[in-house]
N, C-alpha and C positions, 0 to 999 in steps of 0.2 A: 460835384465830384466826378461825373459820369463825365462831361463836358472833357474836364480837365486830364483825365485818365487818358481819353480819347485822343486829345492835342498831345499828349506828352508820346503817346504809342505814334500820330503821324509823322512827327519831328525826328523820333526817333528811326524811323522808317525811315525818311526823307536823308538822313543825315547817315545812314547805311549805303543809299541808292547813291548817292553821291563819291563815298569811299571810291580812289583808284581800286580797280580788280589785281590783287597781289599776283606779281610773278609767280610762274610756276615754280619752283624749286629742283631742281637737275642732280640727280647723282651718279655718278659713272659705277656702272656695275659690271660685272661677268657671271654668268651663271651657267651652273654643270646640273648635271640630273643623274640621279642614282634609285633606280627601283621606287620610283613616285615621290623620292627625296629631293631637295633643291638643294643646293649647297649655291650658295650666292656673296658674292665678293664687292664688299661698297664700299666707296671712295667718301668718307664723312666729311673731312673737311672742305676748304676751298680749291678752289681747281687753280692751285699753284701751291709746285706746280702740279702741271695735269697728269692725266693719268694719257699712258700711249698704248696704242693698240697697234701692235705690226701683223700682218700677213707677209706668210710667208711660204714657199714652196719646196718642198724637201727634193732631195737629186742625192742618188751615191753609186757608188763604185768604183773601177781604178782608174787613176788618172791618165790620158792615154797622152797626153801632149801637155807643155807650158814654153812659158814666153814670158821669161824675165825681165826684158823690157816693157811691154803692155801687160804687164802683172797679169796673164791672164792664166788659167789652165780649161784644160779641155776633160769630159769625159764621155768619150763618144763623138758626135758630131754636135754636143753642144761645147760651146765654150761660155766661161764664166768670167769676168770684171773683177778682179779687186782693186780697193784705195785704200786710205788710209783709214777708212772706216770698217775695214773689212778685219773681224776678231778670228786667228788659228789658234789652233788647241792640237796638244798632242798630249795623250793621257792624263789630260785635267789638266794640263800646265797650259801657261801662252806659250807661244809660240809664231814664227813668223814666214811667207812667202818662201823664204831661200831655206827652210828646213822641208817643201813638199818634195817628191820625186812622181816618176814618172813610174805606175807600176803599183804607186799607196793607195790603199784602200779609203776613200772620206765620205765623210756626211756633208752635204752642202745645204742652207739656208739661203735662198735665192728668191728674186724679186725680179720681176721683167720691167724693165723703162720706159718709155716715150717713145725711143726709139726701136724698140725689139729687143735690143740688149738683155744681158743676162746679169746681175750685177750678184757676187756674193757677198752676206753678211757675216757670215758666221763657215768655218771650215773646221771640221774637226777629221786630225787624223785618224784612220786605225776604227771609225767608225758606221754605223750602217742607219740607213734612216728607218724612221717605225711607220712613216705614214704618207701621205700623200702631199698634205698640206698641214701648217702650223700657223697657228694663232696664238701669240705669244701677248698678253696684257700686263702692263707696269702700273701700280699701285702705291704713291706717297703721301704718306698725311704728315704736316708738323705739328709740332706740339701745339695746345694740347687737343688736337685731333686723331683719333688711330682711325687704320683701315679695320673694316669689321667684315669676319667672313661667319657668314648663319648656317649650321648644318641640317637642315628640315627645318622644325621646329622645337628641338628641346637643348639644342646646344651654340654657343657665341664663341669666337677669337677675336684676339683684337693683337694689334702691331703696327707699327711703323710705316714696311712695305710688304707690299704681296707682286709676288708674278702668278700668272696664273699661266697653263699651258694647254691648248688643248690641239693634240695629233688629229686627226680626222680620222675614223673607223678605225683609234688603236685605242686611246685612253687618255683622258684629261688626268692635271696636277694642279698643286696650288702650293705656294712656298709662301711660310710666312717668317718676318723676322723684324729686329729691329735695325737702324738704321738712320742716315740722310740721303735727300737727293737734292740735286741739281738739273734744272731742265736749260737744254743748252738749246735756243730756238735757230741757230742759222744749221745744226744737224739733227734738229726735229726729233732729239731723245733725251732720255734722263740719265743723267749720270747718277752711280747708286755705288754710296759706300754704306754696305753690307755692315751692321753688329749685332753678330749670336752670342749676348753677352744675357747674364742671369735677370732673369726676370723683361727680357724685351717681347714674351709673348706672356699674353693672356686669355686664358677658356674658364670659359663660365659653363655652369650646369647647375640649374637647381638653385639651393643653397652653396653649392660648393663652385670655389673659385681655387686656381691653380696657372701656375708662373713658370717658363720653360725660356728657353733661347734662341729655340726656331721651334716651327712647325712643318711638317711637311705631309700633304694631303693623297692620297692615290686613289681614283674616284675608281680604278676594278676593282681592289680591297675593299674600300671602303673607311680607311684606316686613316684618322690621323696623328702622324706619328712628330709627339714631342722630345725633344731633346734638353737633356737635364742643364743645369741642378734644376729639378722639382720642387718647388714649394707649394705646402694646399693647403688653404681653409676653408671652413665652413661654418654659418651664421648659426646660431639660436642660440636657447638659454642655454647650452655647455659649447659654448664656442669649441671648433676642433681647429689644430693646427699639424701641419707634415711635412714630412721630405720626400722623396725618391730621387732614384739616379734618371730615370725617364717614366714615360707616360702616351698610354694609346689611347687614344676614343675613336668608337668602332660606330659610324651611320646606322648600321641595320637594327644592332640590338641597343641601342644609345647606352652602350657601357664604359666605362671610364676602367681602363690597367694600368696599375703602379707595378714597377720593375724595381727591384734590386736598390739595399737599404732602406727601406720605408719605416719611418717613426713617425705614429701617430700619439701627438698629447691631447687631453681632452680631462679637466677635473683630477687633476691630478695623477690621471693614470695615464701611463707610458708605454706601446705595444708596438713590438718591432714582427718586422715578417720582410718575405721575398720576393714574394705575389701579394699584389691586394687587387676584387676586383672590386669595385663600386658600382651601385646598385643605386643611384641616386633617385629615383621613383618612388623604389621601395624603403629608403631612408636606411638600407644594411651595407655589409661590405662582408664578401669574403675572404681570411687573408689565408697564405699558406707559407707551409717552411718545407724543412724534410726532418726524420731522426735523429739526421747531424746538429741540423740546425732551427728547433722548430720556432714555431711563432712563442712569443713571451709577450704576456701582458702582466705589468707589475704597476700598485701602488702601496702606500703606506700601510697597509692590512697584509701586503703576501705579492703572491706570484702565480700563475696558471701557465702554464705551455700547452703545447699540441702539434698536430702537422695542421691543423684544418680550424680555423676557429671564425663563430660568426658575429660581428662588431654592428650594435644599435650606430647608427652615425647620431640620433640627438638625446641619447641619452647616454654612451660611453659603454654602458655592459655590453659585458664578451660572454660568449655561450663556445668552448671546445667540443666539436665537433668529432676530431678523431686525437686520439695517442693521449690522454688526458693526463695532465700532471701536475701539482700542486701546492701550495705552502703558504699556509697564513697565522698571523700570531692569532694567540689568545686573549679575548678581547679580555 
């Protein structure tokens, strides 16, 4: 038995030593740092298509010359390139070459060539740059792969597509949302149609999971701010479900805010408020109203109001903290 143990353990060995050594596995990331926090941006599925990283060099000021034949304009003694790759913006909108003047204030997005050239991507009227340099990363996953963005350790997003932005010495962003892309190889970018439609993002925390349109990150806040409709649930033996019109989760104090409209069901009880903030560690949630309008939680036995009331998240009881008020049948 000893013998045979023995051969079965070298074969086994033998038969390991032999295994190809597995590729290493590749994910395309970007990472921000916030007060010992990581906020990290990964590309799950396959790389197609890929994920693009530009650099980029910011330039503003007034335009002091152009040259509507060699699309070029000047500010200063630099001059700048555009083509047909080349995106204007004038107060959010597109816009084109034959609307700059000589005199407008712009943001340029520039890249140097091969040859010294100055080439622009991006021209935004009427605007001022934040920073020196721009690193701008594009993030697509298809179904069913999402991009996943990790805040430290106790909170997940997940989406379609992320950009991420980071200014140098002003302050990185991260935009999340749902969407398709297109990677177009002979101009080495993705084309991206944009949908902040309901439910194309998703944050996890805890037991609680919640469903927005976009997301959008600001790593000096610290704030990531969802955009509605809000829907939320949360797992255990009283499952909860909810609404809101938006929703923040905050990196520092890993707190999760519901805005305006919030209905929370849970066991048959039903508890609206204007604020809620959740507490997901401590398994509570505080909600609020005002006089006019306070918080209400009502089931089959009655009704409690308040301005300030504190909600068990896995067990449904409510505890009115301030303005108490109340009504329940007689059992």
């Amino acid at each position: 038995m000893r013998w045979a143990w023995w051969l079965a353990s070298l074969l086994a060995l033998f038969v390991t030593l032999a295994q190809p050594e597995a590729e290493p596995t590749f994910q395309t990331t970007a990472e921000i740092e916030r007060r010992g926090k990581r906020i990290v941006v990964v590309k799950t599925g396959p790389d197609n298509p890929p994920a693009i990283i530009e650099l980029r060099d910011l330039y503003g000021g007034a335009i002091t010359a152009l040259d509507s034949e060699k699309k070029t304009l000047s500010l200063g003694e630099k001059v700048f390139l555009t083509d047909a790759l080349t995106r204007f913006w004038h107060e959010g909108r597109p816009a084109q070459f034959s609307d700059l003047q000589v005199g407008q204030e712009v943001r340029l997005e520039a890249a140097e060539q091969n040859d010294g050239s100055l080439k622009a991507f991006d021209v935004r009227i009427g605007a001022r740059p934040e920073g020196k340099a721009l690193t701008r990363s594009l993030f697509a996953d298809p179904p069913p792969f999402r991009v996943q963005i990790t805040f430290g350790e106790d909170a997940r997003a997940y989406g379609a597509i992320a950009r991420v932005e980071q200014v140098r010495e002003v302050n990185d962003y991260v935009y999340l949302t749902g969407g398709t892309a297109r990677y177009i190889e002979e101009e080495d970018r993705l084309e991206l149609e944009l949908k902040p439609e309901p439910r194309a993002v998703e944050v996890q925390q805890g037991k609680s999971r919640a469903w927005g349109s976009r997301l959008d990150y600001d790593n000096q806040s610290g704030e990531a701010r969802v955009a509605g409709p809000i829907e939320l649930e949360r797992q255990g033996e009283k499952p909860l479900k909810g609404s809101a019109e938006r929703m923040v989760y905050n990196v520092d104090d890993e707190i999760l805010r519901l805005f305006g409209g919030i209905r929370l069901v849970q066991e048959g009880r039903t508890t609206t408020a204007a604020l809620a903030v959740v507490q997901e560690k401590d398994r509570v949630a505080f909600l609020y109203g005002s006089k006019e309008k306070p918080v209400r939680s009502e089931n089959k036995d009655g009704f409690v109001e308040g301005e300030k009331l504190l909600y068990n998240l896995d067990s449904g009881d409510v505890v009115v903290l301030e303005g108490v008020k109340g009504e329940f049948q007689e059992p």
